[in-house]
C-alpha positions as CSV (number, residue, x, y, z in Angstrom):
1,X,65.5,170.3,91.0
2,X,67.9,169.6,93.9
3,X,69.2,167.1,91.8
4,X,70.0,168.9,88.6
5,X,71.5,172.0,90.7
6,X,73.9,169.2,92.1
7,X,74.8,167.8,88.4
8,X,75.1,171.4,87.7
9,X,77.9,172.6,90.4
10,X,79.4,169.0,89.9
11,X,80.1,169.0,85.8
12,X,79.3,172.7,85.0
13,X,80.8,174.3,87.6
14,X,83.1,171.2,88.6
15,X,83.2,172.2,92.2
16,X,84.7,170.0,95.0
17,X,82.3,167.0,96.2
18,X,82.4,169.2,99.9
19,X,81.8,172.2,97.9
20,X,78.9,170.9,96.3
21,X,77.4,169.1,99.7
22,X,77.7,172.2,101.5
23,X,75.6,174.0,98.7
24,X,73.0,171.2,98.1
25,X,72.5,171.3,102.1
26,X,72.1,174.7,102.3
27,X,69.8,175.0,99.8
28,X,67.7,172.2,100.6
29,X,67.6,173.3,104.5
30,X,66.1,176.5,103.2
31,X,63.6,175.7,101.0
32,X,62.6,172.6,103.6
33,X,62.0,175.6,106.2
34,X,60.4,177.9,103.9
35,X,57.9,175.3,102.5
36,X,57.9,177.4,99.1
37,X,58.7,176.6,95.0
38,X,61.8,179.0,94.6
39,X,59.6,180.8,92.4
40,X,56.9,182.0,94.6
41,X,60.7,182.9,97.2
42,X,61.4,186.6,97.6
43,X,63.6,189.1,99.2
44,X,62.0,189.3,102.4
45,X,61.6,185.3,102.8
46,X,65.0,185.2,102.5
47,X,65.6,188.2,105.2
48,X,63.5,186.2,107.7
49,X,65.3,182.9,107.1
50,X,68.6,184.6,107.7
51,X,67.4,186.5,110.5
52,X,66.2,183.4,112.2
53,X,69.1,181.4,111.6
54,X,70.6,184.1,113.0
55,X,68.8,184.4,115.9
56,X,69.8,180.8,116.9
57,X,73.4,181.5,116.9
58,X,74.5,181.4,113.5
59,X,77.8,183.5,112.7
60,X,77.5,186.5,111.3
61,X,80.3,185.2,109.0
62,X,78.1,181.9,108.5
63,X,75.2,183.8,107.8
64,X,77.0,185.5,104.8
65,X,78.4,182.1,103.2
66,X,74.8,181.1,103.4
67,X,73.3,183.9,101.2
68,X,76.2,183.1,98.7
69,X,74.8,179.4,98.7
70,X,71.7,180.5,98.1
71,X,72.1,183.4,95.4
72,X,73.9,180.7,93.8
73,X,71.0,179.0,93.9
74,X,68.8,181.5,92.2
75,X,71.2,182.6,89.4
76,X,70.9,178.9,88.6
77,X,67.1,178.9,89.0
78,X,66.8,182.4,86.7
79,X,69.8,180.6,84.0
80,X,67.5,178.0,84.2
81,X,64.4,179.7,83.2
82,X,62.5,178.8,86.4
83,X,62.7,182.6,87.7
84,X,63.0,186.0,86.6
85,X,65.2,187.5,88.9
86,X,67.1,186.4,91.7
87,X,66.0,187.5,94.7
88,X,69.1,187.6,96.5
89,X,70.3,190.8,94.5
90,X,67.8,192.9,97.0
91,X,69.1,191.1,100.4
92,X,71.8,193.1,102.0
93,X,74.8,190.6,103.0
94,X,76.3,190.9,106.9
95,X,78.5,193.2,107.8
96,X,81.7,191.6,108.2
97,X,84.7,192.6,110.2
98,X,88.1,191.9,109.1
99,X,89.0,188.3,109.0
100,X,92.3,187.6,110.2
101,X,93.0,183.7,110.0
102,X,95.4,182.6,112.9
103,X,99.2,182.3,112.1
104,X,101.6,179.7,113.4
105,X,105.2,181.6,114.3
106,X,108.3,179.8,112.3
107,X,109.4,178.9,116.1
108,X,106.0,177.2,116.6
109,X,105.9,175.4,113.1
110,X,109.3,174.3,113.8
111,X,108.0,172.7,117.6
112,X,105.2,170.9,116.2
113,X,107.1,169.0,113.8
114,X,109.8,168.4,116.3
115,X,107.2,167.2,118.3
116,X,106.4,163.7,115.8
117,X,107.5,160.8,117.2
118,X,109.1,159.5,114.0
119,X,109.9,156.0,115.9
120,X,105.8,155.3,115.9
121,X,104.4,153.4,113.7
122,X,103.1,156.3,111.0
123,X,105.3,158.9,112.7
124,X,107.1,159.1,109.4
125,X,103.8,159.6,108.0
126,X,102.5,162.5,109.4
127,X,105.9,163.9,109.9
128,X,105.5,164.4,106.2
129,X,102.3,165.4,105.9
130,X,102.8,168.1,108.1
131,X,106.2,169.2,106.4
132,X,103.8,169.5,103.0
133,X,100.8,171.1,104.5
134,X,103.6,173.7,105.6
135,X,106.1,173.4,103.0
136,X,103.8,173.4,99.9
137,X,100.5,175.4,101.6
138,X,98.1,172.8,100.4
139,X,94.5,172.4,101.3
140,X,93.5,169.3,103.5
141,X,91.7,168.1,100.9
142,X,94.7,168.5,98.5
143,X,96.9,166.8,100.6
144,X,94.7,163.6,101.2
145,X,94.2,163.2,97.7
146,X,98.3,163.9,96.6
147,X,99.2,161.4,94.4
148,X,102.7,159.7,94.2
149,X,103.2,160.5,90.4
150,X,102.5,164.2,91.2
151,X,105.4,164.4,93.2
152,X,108.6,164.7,91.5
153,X,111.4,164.7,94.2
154,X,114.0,164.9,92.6
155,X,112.8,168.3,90.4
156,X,111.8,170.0,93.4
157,X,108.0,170.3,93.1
158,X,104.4,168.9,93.1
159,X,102.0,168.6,90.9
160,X,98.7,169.8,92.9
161,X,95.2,169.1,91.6
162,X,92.9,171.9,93.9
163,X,89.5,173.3,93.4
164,X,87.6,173.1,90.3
165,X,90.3,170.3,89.3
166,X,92.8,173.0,88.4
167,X,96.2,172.4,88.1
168,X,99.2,174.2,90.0
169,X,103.0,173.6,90.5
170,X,104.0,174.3,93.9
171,X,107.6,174.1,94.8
172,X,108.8,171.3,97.2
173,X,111.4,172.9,99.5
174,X,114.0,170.0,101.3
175,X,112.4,169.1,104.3
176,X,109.2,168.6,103.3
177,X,111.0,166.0,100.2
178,X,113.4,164.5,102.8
179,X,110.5,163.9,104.9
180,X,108.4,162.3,101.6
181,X,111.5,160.1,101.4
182,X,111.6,158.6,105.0
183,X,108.1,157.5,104.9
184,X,108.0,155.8,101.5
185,X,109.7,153.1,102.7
186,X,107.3,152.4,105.4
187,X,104.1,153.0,103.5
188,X,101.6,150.5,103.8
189,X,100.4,148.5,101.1
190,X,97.3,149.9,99.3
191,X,94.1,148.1,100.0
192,X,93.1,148.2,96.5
193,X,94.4,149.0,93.0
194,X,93.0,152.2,93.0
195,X,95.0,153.7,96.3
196,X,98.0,152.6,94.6
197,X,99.1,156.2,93.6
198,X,97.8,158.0,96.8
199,X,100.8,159.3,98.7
200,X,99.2,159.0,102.3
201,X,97.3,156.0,103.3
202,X,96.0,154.4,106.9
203,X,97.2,151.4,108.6
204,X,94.6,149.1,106.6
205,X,96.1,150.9,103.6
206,X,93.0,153.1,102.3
207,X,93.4,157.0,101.8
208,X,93.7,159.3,104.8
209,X,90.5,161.3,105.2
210,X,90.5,165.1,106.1
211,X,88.8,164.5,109.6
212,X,92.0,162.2,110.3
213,X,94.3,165.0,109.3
214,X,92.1,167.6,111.0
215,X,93.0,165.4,114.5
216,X,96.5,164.7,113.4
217,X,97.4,168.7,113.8
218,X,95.0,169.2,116.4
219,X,97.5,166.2,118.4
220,X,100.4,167.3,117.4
221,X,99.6,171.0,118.4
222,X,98.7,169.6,122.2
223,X,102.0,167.6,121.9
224,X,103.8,170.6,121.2
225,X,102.1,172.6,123.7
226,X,100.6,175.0,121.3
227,X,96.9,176.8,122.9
228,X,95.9,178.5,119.8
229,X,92.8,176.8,117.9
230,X,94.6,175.8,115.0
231,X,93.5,173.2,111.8
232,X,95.1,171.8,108.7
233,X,94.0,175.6,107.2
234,X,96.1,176.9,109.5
235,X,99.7,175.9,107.9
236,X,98.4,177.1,105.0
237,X,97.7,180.5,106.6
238,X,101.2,180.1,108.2
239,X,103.3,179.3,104.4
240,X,101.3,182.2,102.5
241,X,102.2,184.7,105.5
242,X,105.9,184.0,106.1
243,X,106.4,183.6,102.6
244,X,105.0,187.4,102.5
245,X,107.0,188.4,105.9
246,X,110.3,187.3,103.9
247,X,109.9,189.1,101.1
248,X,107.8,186.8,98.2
249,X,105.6,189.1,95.9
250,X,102.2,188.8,96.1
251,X,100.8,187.3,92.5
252,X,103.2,184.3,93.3
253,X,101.6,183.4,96.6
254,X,98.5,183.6,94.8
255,X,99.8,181.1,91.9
256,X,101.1,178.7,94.9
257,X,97.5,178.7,97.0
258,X,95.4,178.5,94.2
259,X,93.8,181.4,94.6
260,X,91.2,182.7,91.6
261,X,91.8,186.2,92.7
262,X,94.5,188.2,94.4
263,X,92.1,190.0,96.5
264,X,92.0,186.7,98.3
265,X,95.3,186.7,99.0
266,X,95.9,189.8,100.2
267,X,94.2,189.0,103.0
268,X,97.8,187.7,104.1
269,X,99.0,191.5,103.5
270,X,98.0,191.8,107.8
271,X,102.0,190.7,108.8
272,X,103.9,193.0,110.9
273,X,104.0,196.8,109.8
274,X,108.4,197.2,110.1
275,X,108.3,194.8,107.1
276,X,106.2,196.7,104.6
277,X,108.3,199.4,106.0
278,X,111.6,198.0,105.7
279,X,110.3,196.5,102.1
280,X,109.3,200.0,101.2
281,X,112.1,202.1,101.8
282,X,114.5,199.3,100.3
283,X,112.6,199.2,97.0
284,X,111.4,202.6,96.6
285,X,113.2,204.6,94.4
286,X,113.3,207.8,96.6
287,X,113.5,205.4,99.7
């Protein structure tokens, strides 16, 4: 069954490879812990598992993402004829506080960046994959996997394949394509045909994986002296909410990050107060 929910989120659904781990895992946690056939599973299982996992420190906001795993689990089990009803539709979800993603200032992007030492070996490197998880507000994953042909330099803009292999065109401002230029040069050879056309490779010439990404900005932030708890997510936190702060309208964030709704980008709307004021009163036409 495990196996066929996986094909399902993988070709159906075409979900990320994470995406789908992260479900599968979930899933198969639960049902390992519960010790029942999904249709002998009801509300109040459920309840208990979450109140357990719960109980042994799980976030509240962790706790929520599960129940989403698994009532994806169940519509699949009732589309697939193996339930009547999904038992998740009587398990209320946590209650969640705001969630406020932490923001890099302009002054702090700026030091971090300053902060590569573009005479090291793959300084050039992650100079410039920081100046695109910035510049462009990609995913980690997106900017692992960015391939050479989806760049176009000289037009101004990338080609970005995200979640559910959709397609997007984000703009590529200057510094993030000047600093795509400087490391061509010095890109090592690809370790096999197939890494030909990834952007950013390793020193034995294989693709970059997120955790390598993940401890580039975590290094660069100590380099920098910058204390806050930040992660590749976090530059693309930082370009949706400066691009807001300076004016950009909402629906085209959304069309730059990807976003499937614009619910989950107004999540961004949480920037300083005097600048929906000052936007207000200058576009309002009794301002």
């Amino acid at each position: 069954m495990i196996k066929d929910y996986r094909n399902y989120l993988r070709i159906e659904r075409r979900m990320s490879p994470n995406t789908v781990a992260s479900y599968c895992h979930d899933v198969e946690t639960f049902l390992e812990a519960i010790g029942l056939a999904p249709a002998a599973i009801g509300p109040s299982d459920i309840s208990s598992y979450l109140g357990e996992v719960t109980a042994r420190g799980l976030s509240k906001r962790s706790s929520a993402r599960l129940l989403s795993s698994l009532r994806n689990f169940f519509d699949w089990c009732v589309q697939e004829g193996e339930i009547s009803e999904n038992p998740c539709d009587r398990v209320d979800a946590p209650k969640l506080g705001k969630y406020l993603p932490s923001v890099l200032t302009v002054e702090e992007v700026s030091a971090i960046m300053e902060s590569v030492d573009l005479r090291g070996p793959f300084g050039k490197r992650d100079r410039a994959i920081l100046e695109v998880l910035y510049g462009c507000g990609l995913r980690v994953s997106e900017a692992a996997g960015l391939r050479i042909s989806h760049v176009h330099l000289d037009e101004g803009f990338v080609d970005v394949i995200g979640k559910g292999d959709k397609q997007r065109l984000v703009p590529l401002g200057d510094m993030a394509a000047d600093a795509i230029r400087a490391y061509l040069p010095d890109r090592p050879l690809p370790a096999e045909r197939s890494f030909e056309d990834i952007l950013f490779l390793n020193k034995f010439g294989k693709p970059l994986s997120r955790v390598s990404i993940f401890k580039l900005v975590k290094a660069q932030a100590m380099a920098a002296g910058i204390d806050k708890e930040i992660s590749p997510h976090t530059f693309r936190h930082s370009f949706a909410t400066h691009l807001i702060e300076n004016g950009a309208d909402l629906r085209v964030v959304q069309e730059m990050l990807g976003h499937e709704s614009i619910l989950t980008t107004e999540i961004y709307t949480h920037i300083d107060t005097s600048t929906w004021h000052r936007a207000v009163l200058e576009h309002h036409p009794r301002g």
